[in-house]
N, CA, C and O atoms as CSV, one atom per row, in Angstrom:
chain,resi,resn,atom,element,x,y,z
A,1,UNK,N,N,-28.947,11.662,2.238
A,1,UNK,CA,C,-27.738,11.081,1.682
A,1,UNK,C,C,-26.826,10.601,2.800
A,1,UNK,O,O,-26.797,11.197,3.877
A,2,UNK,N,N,-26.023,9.444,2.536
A,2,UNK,CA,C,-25.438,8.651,3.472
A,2,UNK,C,C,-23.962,8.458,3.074
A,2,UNK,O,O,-23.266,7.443,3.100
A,3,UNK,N,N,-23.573,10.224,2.549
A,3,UNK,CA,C,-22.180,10.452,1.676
A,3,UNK,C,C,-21.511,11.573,1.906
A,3,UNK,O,O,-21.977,12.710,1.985
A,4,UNK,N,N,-20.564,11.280,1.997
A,4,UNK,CA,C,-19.518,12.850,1.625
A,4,UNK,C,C,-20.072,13.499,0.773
A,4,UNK,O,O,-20.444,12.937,-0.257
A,5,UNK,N,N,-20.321,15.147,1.012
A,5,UNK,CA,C,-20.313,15.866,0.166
A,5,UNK,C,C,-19.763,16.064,-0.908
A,5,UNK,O,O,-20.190,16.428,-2.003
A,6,UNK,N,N,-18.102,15.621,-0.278
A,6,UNK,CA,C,-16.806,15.755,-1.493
A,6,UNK,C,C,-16.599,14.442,-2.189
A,6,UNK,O,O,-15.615,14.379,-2.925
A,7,UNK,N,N,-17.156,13.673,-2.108
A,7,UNK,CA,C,-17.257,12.278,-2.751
A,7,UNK,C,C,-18.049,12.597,-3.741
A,7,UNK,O,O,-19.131,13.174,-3.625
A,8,UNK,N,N,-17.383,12.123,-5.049
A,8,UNK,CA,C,-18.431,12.025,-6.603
A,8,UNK,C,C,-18.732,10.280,-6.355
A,8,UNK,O,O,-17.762,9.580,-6.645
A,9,UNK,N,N,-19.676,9.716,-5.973
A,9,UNK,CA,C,-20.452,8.446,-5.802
A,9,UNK,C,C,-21.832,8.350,-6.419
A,9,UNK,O,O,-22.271,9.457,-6.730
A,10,UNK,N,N,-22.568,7.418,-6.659
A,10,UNK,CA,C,-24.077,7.512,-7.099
A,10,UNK,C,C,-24.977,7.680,-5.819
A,10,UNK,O,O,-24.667,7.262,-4.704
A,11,UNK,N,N,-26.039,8.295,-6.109
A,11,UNK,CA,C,-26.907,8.836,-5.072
A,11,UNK,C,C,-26.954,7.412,-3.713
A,11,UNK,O,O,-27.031,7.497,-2.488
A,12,UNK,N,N,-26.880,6.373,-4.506
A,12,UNK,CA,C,-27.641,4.971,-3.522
A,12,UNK,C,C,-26.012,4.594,-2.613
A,12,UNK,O,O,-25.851,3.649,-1.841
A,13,UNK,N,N,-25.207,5.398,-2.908
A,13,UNK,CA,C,-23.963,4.704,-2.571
A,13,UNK,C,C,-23.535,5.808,-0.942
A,13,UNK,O,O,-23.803,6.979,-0.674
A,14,UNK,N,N,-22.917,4.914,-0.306
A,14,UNK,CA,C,-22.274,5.525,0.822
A,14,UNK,C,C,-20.391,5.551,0.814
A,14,UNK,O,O,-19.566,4.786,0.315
A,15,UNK,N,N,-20.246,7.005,1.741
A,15,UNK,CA,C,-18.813,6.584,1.602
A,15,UNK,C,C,-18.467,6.207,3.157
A,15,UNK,O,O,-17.328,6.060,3.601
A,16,UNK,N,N,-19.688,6.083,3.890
A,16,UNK,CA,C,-19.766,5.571,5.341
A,16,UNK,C,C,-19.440,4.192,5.746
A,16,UNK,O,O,-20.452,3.592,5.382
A,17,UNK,N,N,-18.732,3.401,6.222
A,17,UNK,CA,C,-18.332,1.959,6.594
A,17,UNK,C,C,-18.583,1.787,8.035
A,17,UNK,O,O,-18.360,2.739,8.784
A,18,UNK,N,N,-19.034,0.646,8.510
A,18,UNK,CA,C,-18.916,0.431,10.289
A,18,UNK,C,C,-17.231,-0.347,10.192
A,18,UNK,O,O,-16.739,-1.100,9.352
A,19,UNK,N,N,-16.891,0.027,10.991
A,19,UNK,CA,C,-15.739,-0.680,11.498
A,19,UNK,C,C,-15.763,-1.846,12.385
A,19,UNK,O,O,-15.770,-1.839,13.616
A,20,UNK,N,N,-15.779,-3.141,11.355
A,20,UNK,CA,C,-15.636,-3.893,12.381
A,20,UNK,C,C,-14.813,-5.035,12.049
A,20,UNK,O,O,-15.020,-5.771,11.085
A,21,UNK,N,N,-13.766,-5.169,12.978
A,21,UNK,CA,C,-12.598,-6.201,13.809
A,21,UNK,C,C,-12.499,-6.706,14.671
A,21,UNK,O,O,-12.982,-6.171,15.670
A,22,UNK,N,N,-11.965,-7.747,14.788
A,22,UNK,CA,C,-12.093,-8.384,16.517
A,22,UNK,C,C,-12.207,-7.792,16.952
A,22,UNK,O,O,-13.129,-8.226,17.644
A,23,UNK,N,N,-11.976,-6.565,17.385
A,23,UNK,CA,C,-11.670,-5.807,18.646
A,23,UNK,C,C,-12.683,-4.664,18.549
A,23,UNK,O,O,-12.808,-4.075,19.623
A,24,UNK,N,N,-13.601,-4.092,17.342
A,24,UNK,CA,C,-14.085,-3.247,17.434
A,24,UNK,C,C,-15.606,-3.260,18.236
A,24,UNK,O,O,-16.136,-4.305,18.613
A,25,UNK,N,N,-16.146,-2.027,18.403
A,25,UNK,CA,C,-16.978,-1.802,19.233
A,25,UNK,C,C,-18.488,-2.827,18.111
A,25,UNK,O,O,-19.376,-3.593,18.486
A,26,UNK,N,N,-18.154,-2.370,16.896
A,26,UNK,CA,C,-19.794,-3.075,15.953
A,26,UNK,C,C,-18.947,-4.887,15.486
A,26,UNK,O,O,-17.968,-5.104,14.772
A,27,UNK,N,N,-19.796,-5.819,16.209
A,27,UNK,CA,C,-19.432,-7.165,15.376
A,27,UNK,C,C,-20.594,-7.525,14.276
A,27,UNK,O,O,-21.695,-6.980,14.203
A,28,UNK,N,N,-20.053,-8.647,13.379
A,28,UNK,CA,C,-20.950,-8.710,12.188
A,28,UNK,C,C,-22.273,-9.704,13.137
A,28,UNK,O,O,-23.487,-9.641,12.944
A,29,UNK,N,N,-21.714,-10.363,13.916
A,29,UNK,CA,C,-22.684,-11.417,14.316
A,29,UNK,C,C,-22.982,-12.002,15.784
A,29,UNK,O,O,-23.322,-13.141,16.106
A,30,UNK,N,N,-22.715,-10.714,16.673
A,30,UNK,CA,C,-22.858,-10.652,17.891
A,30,UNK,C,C,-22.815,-8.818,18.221
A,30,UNK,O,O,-22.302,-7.833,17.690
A,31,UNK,N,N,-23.600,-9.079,19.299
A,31,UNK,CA,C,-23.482,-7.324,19.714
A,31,UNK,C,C,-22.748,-6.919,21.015
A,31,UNK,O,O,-22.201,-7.709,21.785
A,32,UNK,N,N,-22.812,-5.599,21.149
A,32,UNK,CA,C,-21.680,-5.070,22.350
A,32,UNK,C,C,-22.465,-4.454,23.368
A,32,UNK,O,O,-23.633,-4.178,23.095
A,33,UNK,N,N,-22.077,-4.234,24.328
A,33,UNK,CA,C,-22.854,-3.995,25.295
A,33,UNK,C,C,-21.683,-2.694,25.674
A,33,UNK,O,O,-20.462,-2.855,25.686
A,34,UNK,N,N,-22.566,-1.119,26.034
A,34,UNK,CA,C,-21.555,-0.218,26.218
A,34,UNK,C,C,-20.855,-0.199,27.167
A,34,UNK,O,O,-19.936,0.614,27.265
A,35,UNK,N,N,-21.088,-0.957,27.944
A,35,UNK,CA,C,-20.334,-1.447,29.223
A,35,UNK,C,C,-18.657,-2.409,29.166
A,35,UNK,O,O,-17.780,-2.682,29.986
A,36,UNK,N,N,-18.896,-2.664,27.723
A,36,UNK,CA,C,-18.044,-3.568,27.001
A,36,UNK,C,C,-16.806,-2.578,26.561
A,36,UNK,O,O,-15.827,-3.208,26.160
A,37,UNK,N,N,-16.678,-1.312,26.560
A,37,UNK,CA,C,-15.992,-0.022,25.953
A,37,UNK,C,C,-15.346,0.205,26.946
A,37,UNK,O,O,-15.615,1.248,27.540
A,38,UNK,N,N,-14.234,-0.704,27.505
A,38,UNK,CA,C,-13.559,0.309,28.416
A,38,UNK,C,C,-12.581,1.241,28.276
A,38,UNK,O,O,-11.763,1.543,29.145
A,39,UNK,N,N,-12.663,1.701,27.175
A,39,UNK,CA,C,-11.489,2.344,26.249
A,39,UNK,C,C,-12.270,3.995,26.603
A,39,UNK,O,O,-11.629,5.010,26.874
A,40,UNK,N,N,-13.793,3.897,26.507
A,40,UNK,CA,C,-14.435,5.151,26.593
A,40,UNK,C,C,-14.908,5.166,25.175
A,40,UNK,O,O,-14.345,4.584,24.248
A,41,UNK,N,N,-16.239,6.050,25.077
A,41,UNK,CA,C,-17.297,6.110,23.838
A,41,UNK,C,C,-16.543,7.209,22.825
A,41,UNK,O,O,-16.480,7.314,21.600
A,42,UNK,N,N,-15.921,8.093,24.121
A,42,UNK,CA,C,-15.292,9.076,23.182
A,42,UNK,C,C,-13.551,8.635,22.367
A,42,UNK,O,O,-12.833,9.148,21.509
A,43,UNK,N,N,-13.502,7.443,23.232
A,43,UNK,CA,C,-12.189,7.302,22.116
A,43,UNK,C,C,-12.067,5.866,21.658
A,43,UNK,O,O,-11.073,5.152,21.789
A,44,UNK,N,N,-13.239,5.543,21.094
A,44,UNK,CA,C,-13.260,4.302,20.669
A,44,UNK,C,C,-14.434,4.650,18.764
A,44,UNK,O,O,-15.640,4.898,18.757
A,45,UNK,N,N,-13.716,4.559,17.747
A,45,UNK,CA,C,-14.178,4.693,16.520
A,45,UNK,C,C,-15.147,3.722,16.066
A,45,UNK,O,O,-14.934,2.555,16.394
A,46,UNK,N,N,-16.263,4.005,15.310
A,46,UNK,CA,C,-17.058,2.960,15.235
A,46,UNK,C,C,-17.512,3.131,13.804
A,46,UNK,O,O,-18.185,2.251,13.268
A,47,UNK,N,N,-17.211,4.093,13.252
A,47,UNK,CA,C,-18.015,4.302,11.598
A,47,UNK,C,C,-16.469,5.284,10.981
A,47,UNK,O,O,-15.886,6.257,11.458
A,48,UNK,N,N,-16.246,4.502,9.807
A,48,UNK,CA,C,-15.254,5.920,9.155
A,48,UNK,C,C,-15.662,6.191,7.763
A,48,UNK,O,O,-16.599,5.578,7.252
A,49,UNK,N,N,-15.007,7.063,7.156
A,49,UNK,CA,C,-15.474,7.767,5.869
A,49,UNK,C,C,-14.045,7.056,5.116
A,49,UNK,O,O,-12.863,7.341,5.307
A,50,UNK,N,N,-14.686,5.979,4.151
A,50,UNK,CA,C,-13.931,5.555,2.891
A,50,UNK,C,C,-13.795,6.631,1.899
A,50,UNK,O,O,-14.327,7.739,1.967
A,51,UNK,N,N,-12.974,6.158,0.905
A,51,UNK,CA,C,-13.018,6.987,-0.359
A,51,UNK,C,C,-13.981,6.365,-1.716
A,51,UNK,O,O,-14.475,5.239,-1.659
A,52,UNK,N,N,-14.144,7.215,-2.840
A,52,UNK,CA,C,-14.989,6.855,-3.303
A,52,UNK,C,C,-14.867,5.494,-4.082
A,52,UNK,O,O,-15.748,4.655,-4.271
A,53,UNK,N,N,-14.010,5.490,-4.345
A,53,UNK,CA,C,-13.660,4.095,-4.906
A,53,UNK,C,C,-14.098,2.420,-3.759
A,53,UNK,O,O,-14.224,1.226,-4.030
A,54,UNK,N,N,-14.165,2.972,-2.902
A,54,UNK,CA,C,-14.629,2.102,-2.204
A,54,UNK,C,C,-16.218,2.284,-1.145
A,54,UNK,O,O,-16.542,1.748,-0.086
A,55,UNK,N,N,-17.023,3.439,-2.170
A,55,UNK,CA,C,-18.326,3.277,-1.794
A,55,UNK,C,C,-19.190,2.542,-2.380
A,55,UNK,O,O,-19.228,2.313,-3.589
A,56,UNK,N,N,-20.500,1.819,-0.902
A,56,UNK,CA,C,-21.222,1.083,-1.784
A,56,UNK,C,C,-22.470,1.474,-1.283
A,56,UNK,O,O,-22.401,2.481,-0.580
A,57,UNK,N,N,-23.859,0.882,-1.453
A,57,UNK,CA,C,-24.779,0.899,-2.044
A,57,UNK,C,C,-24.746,0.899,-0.488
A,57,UNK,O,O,-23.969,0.240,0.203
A,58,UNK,N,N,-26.064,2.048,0.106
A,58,UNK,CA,C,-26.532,2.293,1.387
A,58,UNK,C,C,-26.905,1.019,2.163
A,58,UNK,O,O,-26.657,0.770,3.343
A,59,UNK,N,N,-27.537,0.282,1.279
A,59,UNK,CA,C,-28.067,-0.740,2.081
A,59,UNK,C,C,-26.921,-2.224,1.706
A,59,UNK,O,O,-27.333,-3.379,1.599
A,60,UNK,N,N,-25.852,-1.910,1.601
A,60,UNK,CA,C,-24.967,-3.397,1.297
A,60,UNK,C,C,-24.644,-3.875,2.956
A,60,UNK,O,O,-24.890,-3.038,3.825
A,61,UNK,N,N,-24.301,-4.718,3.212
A,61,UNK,CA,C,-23.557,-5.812,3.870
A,61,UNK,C,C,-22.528,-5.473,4.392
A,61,UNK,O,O,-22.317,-5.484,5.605
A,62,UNK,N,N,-21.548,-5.033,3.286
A,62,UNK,CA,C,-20.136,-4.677,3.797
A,62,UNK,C,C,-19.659,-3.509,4.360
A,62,UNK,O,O,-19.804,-2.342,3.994
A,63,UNK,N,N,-19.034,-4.011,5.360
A,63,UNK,CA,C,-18.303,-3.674,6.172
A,63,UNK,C,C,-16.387,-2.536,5.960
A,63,UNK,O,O,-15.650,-2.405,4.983
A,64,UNK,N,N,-16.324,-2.178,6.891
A,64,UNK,CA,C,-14.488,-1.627,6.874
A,64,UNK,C,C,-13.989,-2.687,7.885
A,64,UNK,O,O,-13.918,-2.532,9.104
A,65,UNK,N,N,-13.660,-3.777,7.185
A,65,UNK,CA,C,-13.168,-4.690,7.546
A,65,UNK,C,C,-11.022,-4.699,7.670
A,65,UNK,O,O,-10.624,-4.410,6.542
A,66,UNK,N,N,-10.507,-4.796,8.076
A,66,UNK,CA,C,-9.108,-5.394,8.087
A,66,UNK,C,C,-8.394,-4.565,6.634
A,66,UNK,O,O,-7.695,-3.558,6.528
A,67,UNK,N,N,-9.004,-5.614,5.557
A,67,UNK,CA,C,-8.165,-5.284,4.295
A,67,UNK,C,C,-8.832,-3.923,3.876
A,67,UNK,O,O,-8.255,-3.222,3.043
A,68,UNK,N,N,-9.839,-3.588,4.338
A,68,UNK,CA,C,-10.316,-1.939,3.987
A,68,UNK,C,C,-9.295,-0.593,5.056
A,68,UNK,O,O,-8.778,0.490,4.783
A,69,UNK,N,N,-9.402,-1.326,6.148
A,69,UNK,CA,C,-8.423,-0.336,7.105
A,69,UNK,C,C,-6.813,-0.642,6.416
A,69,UNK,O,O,-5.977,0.262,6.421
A,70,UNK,N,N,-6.540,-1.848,5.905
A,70,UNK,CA,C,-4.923,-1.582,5.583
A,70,UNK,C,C,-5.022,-0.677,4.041
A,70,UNK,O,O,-4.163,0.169,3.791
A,71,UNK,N,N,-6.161,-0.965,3.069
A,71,UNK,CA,C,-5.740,-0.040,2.228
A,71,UNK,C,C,-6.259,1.622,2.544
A,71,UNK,O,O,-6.301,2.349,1.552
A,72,UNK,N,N,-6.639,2.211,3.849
A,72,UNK,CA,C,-6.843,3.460,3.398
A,72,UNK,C,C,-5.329,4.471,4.589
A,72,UNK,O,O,-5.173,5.654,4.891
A,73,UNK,N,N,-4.652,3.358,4.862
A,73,UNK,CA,C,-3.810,3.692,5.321
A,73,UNK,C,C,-2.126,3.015,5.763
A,73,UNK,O,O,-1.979,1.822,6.026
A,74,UNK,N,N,-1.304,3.729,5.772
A,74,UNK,CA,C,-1.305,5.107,5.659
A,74,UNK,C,C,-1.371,5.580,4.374
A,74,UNK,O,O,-1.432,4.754,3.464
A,75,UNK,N,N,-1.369,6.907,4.095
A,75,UNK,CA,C,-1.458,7.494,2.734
A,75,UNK,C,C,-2.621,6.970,1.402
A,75,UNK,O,O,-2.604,7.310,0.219
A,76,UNK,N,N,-3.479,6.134,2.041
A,76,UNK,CA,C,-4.765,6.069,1.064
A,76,UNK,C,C,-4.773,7.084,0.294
A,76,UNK,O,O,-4.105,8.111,0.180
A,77,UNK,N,N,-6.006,6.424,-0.423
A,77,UNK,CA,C,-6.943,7.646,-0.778
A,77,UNK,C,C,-8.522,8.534,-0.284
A,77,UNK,O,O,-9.625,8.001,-0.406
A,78,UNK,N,N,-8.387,9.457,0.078
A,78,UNK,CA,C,-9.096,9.907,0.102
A,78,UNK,C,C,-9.905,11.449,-0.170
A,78,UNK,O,O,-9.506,12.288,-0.977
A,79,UNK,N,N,-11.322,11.610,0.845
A,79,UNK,CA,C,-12.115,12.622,-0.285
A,79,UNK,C,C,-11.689,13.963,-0.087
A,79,UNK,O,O,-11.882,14.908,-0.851
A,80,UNK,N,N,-10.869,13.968,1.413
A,80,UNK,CA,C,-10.507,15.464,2.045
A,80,UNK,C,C,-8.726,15.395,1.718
A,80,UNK,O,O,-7.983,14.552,1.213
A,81,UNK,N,N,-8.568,16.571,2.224
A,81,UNK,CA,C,-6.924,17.355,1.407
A,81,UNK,C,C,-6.457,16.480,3.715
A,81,UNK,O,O,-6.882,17.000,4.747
A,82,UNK,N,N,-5.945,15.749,3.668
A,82,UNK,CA,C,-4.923,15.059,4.639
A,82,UNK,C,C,-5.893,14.288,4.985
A,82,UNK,O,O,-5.405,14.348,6.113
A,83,UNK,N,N,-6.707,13.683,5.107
A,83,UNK,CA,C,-7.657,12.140,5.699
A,83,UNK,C,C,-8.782,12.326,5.612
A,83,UNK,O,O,-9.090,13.209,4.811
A,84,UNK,N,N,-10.079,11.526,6.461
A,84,UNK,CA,C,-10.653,11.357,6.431
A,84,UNK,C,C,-11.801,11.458,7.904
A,84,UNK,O,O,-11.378,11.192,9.029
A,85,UNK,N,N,-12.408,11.633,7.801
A,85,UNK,CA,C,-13.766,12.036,8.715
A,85,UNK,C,C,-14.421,10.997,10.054
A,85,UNK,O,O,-15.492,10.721,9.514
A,86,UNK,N,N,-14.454,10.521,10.933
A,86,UNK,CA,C,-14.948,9.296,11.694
A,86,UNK,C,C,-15.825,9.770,12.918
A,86,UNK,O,O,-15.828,10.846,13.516
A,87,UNK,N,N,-16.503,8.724,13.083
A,87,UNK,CA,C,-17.525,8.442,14.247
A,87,UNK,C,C,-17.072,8.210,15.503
A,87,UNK,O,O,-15.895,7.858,15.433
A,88,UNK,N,N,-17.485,8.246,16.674
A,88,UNK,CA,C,-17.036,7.232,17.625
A,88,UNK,C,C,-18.166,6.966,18.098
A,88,UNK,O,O,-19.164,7.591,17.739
A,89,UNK,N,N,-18.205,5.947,19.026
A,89,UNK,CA,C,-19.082,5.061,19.515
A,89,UNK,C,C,-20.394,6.818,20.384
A,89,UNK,O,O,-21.597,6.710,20.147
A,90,UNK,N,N,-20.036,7.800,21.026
A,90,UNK,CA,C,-20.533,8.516,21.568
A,90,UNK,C,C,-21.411,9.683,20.617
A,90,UNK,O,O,-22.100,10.651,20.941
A,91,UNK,N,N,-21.042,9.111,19.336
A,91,UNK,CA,C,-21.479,10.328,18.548
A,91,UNK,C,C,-20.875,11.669,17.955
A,91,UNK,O,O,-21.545,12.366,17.193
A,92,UNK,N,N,-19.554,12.013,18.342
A,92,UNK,CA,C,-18.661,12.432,18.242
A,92,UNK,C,C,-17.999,12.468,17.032
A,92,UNK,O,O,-17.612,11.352,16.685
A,93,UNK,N,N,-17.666,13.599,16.069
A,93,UNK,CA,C,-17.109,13.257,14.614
A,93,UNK,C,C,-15.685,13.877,15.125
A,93,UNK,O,O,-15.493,14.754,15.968
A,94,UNK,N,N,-14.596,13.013,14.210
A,94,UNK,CA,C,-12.843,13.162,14.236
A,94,UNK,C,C,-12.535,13.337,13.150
A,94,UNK,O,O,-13.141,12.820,12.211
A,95,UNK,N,N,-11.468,14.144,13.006
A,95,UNK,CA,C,-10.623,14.076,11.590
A,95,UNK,C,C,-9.953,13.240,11.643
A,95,UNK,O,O,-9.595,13.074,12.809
A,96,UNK,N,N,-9.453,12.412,10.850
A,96,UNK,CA,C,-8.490,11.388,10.963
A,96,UNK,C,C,-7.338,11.721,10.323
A,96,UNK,O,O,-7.456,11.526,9.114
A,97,UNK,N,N,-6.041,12.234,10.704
A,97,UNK,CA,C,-5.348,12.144,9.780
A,97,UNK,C,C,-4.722,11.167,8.504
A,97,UNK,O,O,-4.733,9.942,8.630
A,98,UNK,N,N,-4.293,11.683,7.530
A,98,UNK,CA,C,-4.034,10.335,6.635
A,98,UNK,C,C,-2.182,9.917,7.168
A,98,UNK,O,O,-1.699,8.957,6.566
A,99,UNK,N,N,-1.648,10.326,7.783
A,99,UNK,CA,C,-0.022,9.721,8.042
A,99,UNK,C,C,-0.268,9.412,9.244
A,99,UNK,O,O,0.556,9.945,9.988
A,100,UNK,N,N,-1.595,8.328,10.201
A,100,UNK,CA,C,-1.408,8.471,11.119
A,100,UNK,C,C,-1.501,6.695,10.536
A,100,UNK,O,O,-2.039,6.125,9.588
A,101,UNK,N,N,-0.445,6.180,11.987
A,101,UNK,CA,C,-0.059,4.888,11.341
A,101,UNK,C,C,-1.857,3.873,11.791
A,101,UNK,O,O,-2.911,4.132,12.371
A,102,UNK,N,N,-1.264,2.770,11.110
A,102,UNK,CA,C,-2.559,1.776,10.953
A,102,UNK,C,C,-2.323,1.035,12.527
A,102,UNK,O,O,-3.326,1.009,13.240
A,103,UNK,N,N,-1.262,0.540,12.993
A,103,UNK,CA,C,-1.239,0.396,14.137
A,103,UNK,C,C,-2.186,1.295,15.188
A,103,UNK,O,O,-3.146,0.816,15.791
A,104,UNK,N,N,-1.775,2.578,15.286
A,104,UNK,CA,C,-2.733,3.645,16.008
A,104,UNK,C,C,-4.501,4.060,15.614
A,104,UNK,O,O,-5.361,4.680,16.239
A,105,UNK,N,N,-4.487,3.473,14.481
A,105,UNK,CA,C,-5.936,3.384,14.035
A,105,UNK,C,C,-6.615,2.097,14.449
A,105,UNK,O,O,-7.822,2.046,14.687
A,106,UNK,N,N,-5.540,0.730,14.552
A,106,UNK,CA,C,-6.259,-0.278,15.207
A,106,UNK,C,C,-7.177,0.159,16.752
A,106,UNK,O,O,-8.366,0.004,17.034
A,107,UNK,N,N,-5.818,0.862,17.684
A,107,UNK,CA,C,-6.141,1.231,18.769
A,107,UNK,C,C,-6.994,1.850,18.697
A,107,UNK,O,O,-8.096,1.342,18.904
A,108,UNK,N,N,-6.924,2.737,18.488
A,108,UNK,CA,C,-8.766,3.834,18.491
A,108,UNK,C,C,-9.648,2.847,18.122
A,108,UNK,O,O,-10.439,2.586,19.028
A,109,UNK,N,N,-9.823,2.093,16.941
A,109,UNK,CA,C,-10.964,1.229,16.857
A,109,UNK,C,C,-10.955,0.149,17.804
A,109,UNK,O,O,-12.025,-0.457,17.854
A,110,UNK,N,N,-10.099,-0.238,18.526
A,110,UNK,CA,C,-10.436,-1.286,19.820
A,110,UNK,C,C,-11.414,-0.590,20.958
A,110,UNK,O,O,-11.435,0.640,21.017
A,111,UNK,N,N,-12.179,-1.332,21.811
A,111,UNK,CA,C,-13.178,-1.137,22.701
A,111,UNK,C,C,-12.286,-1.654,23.948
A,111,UNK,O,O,-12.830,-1.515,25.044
A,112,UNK,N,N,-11.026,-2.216,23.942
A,112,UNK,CA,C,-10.754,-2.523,25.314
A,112,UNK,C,C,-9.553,-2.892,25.429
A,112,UNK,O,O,-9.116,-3.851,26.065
A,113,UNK,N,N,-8.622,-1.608,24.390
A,113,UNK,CA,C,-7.233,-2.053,24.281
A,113,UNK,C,C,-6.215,-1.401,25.499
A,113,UNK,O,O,-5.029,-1.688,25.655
A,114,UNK,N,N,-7.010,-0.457,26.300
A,114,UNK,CA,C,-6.364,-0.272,27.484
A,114,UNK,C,C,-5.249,1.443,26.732
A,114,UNK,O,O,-4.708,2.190,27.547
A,115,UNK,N,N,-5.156,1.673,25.453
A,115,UNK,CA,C,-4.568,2.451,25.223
A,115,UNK,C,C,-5.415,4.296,25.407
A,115,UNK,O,O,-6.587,4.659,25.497
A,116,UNK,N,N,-4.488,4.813,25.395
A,116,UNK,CA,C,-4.804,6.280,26.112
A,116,UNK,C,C,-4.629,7.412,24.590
A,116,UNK,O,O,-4.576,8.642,24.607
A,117,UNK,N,N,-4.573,6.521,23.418
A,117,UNK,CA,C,-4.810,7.183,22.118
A,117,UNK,C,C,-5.427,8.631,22.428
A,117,UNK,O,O,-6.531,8.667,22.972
A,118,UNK,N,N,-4.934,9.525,22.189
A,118,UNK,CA,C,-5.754,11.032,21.879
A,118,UNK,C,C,-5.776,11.433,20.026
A,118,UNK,O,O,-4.599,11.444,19.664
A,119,UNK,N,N,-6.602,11.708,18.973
A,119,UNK,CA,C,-6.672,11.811,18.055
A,119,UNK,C,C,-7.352,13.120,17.867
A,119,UNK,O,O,-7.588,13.536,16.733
């Protein structure tokens, strides 16, 4: 399964998204080179945990694009009691808080914003 435990979704559905924005480490139609991360693997986000309302089918297309990062924050919805769960480029899982602003979530998901974000 490719889901939150705490997510009620259908078996084929994920509540997993890649994050990708100009700036993020996964593009839809070009790739990154880890050398490209000067932000660091450990503080650069690359996959986050949507809510269920916005899971889809393991094998879809879409992305946590822009209008997916402005609606799950701040104060989204989601599957855990204060935010949500994330990746970073190193393998590394984060809690995300949910009152942490969308500005500061851009930064963590940038690969070369020069910021010193700790999460």
């Amino acid at each position: 399964d490719y889901q939150c435990p705490s997510a009620f979704v259908p078996e084929s559905h994920t509540t997993y998204m890649a994050a990708v924005t100009s700036n993020s480490c996964l593009q839809a139609t070009e790739p990154r080179l880890l050398s490209d991360i000067t932000d660091g693997a450990a503080k650069t986000l690359m996959v986050i945990e949507v809510d269920a309302e916005r899971a889809v089918h393991w094998m879809s297309p879409r992305n946590a694009d822009e209008a997916v990062l402005q609606s799950l924050f701040p104060q989204g919805k989601h599957s855990h009691t204060g935010g949500m769960h994330a990746a970073c480029v190193d393998g590394s899982v984060r809690f995300i808080n949910q009152t942490m602003s969308l500005d500061v979530l851009r930064a963590i998901i940038s690969i070369a914003g020069g910021e010193t974000q700790e999460f």
